[in-house]
N, C-alpha and C positions, 0 to 999 in steps of 0.2 A: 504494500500500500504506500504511494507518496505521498511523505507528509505536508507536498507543501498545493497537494486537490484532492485532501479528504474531504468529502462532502456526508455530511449526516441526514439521515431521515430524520424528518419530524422535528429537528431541533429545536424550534421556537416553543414545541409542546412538553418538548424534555427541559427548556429552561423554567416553565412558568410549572411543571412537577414538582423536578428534585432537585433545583438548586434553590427553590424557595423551601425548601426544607431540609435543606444541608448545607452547613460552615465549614469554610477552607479554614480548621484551625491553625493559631501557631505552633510553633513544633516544639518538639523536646519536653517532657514533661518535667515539672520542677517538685523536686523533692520535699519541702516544707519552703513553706513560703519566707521569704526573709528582705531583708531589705533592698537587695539586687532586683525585688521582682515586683517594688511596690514604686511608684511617684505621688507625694501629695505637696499637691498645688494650694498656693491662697488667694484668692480672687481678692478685688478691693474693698470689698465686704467686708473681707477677713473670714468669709468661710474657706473651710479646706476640704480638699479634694481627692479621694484616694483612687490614681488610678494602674490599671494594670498596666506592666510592661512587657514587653515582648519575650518570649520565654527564649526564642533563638541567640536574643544579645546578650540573656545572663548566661548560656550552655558553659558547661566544661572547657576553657580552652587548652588544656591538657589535650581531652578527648580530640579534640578538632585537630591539634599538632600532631596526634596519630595517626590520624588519615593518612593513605598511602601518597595520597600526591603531596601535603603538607610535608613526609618526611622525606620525601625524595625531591621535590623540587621548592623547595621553600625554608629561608634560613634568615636570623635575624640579621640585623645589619652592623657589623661589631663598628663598622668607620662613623656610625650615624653618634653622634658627642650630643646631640640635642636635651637642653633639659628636662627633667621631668615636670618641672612644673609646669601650668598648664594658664594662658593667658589671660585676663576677664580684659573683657572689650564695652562699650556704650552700649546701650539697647541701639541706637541709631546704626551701628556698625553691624549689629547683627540686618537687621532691615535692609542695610543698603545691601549685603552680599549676599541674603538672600532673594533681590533684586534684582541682581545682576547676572547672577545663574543664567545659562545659555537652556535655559526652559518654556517649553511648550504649557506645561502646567504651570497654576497659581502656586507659589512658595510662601503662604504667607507667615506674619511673626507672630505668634502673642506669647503670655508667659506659659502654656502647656508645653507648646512647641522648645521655648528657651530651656524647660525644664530636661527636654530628652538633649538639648546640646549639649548641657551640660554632664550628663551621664555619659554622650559617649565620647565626648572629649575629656574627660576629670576619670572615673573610675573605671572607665570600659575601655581608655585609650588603648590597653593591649589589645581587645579582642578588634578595634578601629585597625591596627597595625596588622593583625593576619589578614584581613577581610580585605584592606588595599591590596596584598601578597596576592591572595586566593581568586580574585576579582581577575587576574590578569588569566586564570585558566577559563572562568566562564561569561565576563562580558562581553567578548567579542561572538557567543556563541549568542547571547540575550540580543545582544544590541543588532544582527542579521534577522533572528527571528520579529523583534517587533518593528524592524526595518519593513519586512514583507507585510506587515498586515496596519503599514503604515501608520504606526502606534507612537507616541512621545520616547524617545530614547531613555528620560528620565527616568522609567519603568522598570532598566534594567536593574535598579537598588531595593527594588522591591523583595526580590530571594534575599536580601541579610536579614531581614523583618521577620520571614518566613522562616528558613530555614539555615540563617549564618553560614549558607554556601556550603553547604555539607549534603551532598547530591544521596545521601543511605540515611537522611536524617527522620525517622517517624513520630509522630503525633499520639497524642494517646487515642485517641480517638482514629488512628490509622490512616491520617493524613500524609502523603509519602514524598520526596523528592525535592530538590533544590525548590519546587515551587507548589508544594504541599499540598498536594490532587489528592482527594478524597476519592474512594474508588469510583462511584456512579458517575460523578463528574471526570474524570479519567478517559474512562471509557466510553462516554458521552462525546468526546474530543478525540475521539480514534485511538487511543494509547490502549495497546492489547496488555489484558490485564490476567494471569490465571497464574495455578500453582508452578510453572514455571517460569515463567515471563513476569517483569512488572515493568512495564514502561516509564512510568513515572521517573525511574530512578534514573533515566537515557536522558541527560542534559539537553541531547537536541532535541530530541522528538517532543520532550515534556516542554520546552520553551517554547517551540511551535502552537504546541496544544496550549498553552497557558496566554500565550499573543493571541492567538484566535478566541477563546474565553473573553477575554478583558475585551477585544474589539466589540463581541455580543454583550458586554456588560454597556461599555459606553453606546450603543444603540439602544437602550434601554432608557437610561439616567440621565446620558448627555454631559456629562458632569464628573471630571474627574478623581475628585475628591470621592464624590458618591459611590463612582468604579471602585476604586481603595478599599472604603470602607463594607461595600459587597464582596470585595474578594475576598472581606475575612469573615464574615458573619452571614453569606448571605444575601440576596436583591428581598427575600421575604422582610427581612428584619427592617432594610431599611425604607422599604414602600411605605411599611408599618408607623418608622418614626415621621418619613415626609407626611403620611394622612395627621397624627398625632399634633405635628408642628404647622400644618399648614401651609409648607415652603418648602423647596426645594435646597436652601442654603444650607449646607454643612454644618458650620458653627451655629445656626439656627436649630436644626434638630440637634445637633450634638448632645445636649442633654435627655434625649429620647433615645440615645443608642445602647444597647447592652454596655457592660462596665466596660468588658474588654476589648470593645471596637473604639470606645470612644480616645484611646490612644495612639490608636492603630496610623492614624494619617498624619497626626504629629510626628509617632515615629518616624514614618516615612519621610519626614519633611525633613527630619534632624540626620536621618540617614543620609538624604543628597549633600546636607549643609559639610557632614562630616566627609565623605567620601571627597568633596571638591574643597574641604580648606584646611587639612591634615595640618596642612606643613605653618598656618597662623598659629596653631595650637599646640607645635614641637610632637609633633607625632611621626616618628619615622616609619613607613612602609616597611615590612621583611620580603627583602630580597628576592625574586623569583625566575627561578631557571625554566623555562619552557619547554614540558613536554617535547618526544620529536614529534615530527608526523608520523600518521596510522593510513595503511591499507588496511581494506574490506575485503573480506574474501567469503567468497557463498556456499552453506554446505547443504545438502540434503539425505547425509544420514544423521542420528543423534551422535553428540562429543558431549565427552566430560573434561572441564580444564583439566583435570586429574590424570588425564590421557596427554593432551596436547603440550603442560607443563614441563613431565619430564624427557617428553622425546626432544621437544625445542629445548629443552634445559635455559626457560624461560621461570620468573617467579610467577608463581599461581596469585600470588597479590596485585601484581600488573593486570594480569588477564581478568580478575574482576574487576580491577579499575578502568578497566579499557571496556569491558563489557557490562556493567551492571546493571544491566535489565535483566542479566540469568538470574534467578533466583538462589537456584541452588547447584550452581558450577555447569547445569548441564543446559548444550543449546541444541533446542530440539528440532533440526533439522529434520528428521524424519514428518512430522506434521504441515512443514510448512520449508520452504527454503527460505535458510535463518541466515544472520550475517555476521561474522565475527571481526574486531576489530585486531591488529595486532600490529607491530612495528614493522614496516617495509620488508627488512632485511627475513623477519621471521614470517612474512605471509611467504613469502619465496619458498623457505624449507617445508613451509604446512604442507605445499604444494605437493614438493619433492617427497616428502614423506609420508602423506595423506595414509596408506595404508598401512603403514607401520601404527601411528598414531591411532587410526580405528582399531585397531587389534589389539593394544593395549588393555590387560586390565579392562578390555570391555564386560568379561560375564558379570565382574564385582563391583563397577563403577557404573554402568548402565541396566544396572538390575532392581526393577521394580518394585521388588517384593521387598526389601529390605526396609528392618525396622526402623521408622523412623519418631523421633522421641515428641513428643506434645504435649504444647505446656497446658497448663486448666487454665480455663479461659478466666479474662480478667473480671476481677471484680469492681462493681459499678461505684462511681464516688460520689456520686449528685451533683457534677457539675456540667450545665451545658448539655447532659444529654451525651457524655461521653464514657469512658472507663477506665480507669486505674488500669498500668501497664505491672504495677506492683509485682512480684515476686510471693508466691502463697504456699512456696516448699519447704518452708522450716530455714535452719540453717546454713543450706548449701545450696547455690544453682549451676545449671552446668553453662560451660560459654557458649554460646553460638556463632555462627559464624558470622564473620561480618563487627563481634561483638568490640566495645573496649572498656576498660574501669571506669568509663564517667557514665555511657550510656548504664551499665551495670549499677554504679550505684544509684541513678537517678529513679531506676526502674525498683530498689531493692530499698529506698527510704535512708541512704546511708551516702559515705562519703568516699573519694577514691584515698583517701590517707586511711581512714578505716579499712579497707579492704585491703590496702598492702600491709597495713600491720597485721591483720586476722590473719593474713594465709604467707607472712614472711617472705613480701614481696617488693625488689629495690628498685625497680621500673614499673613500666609500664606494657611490657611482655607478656601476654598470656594468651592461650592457643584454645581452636576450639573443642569440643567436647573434653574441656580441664574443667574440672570441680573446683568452686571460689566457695569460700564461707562469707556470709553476710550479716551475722550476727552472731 
């Protein structure tokens, strides 16, 4: 299927369905609430205001440094001498430059907005300095995509909101991917979704899918703000507060929106601010080596990386990295002709070796029947209408693949220093099907 004339049946009837009744959450769930996850604002009243903050800017930046492409091609910058302190500037200086922004969309100021510059210039500046680093693997893939569906470039800062650019990052509620598709909506946008496949996780295809989304959002609203604040809650929620408020203006319903949208486009706001003025605020970017290029190459029998890693005597961590729409290492070319991606040099040998590589460890590694472990399903927390990712096994979980210590404790109510001290652990190393103590 090409992603760039999927055409859907019905779609205007599948958006006035299930996207009025399904939120693009944000991602990562947070383990006890703390002060990384709260903002409270004081209006000139002197009432205060407590609202939620994006769960993807407080994550684990441990976890995120462990990401494969984080540890292979991204390093702090030891020449960068820059202070840590961090500059306070006039209310009018933040105004004028966020005026000046080479934007399609309204930037506007007030003090909610002020409040998230502050957080991710002051406390967040490290996770601001990966996400400059990480940005250079996928804004040129965002910024093509909403190129083709003729969408405001500024768009492309919307995945740090979402999912702080961690393309494997899930939701408790099972929102997935650098741009955190809930599955109906997923596969409402063409992204083939089942037990082996998830598209969502495939940078390109899901940014495709996500520009086409937002394009059907803004033919709806008209209104970009509006788009925003649908993309995290919803077009239900907010039809709901425009009838409520009478008006179509943003800041006008803003106090009609759920808690935790009503942040949502501030963030976004503070996001572009941060991304375009790093360097007023002494924040030095890490470093970033550039992937090579990747050929594609088409199979249509099934492969297991397990097969293809050690004939290429390639790491099996690449090959999800380069592939992470397989779920579970295997691409199942027999169903359908599948695509794999891999480094020039090693499509050539796939080539030259193809049948060695199917013959591999095929009876063990593409055998159906084998056990496969599953977890009890989560238990519900009362929030939103979603579920606790929590951990319900006692004191021991086993890793999954894919897993690392931050996702792990987030999911287990704990911390990743708790988890290296239980199990006498001096990194951040650990493989899968290893047994972790969590309490």
């Amino acid at each position: 299927m090409d992603i760039y004339s999927y055409t859907h049946f019905g779609r205007w009837q599948r958006i006035v369905i299930s996207f009025f009744s399904a939120c693009v959450l944000l991602v990562l769930p947070a383990a006890a609430q703390n002060e990384d996850d709260k903002l409270f604002i004081t209006d000139e009243q002197g009432n205060r205001e407590e609202i939620d903050f994006p769960d993807a800017m407080t994550s684990d930046l441990d976890s995120l440094l462990n990401l494969y492409h984080s540890k292979t091609y991204l390093s702090f910058d030891s020449d960068c001498q820059t202070s840590n302190v961090n500059p306070t500037y006039e209310r009018e200086t933040y105004i004028d430059r966020l005026r000046r922004m080479p934007t399609m969309m309204e930037m506007p100021y007030n003090e909610v907005v002020q409040s998230f510059i502050d957080r991710y210039t002051g406390r967040l500046r490290r996770s601001i300095s990966y996400m400059l680093g990480a940005s250079n693997f996928y804004i040129p893939i965002f910024e093509e995509a909403l190129e083709a569906y003729r969408l405001p470039l500024e768009l492309k800062y919307l995945p740090i909101i979402e999912s702080a650019l961690n393309p494997r990052a899930v939701s408790r509620a099972g929102a997935t991917g650098l741009w955190q598709f809930m599955l109906v909506t997923g596969k409402d946008y063409g992204l083939e979704i089942n037990s082996l496949v998830d598209e969502r996780r495939d940078p390109i295809r899901s940014s495709y899918a996500a520009a086409h989304y937002l394009r059907d959002l803004y033919n709806i609203f008209e209104d970009w703000s509006l788009v925003i604040a649908a993309y995290n809650c919803g077009p239900a929620n907010i039809m709901k507060a425009i009838h409520r408020a009478g008006t179509k203006d943003y800041w006008k319903i803003y106090p009609y929106l759920p808690k935790e949208t009503r942040g949502y486009v501030p963030a976004f706001i503070a996001a572009n601010y941060a991304m375009n003025y790093y360097c007023e605020h002494n924040i030095c970017p890490m470093r970033t080596e550039l992937p090579a290029k990747t050929d594609t190459i088409m199979v249509s029998r099934n492969v297991h990386f397990g097969q293809i890693a050690p004939i290429l005597g390639v790491d099996i961590e690449m090959l999800r990295e380069l592939n992470p729409s397989y779920r579970q290492d295997l691409v199942p070319g027999a169903t359908r002709p599948s695509a794999i991606r891999l480094l020039p040099t090693d499509a050539v040998r796939f080539i030259d070796l193809q049948d060695t590589i199917y013959n591999y460890n095929s009876s063990e590694l593409l055998n159906k029947r084998d056990v496969v472990e599953v977890s009890a399903p989560p238990a519900y927390n009362g929030k939103r209408g979603t579920k606790s990712r929590r951990a319900r096994t006692g004191t021991t979980v086993t890793v999954r693949r894919g897993d690392n210590l931050g996702a792990i404790a987030k999911r287990n109510g704990t911390t990743v220093a708790n988890l290296r001290r239980l199990n006498g652990l001096k990194g951040n190393d650990i493989r899968a099907g290893q047994k972790l103590k969590v309490r």
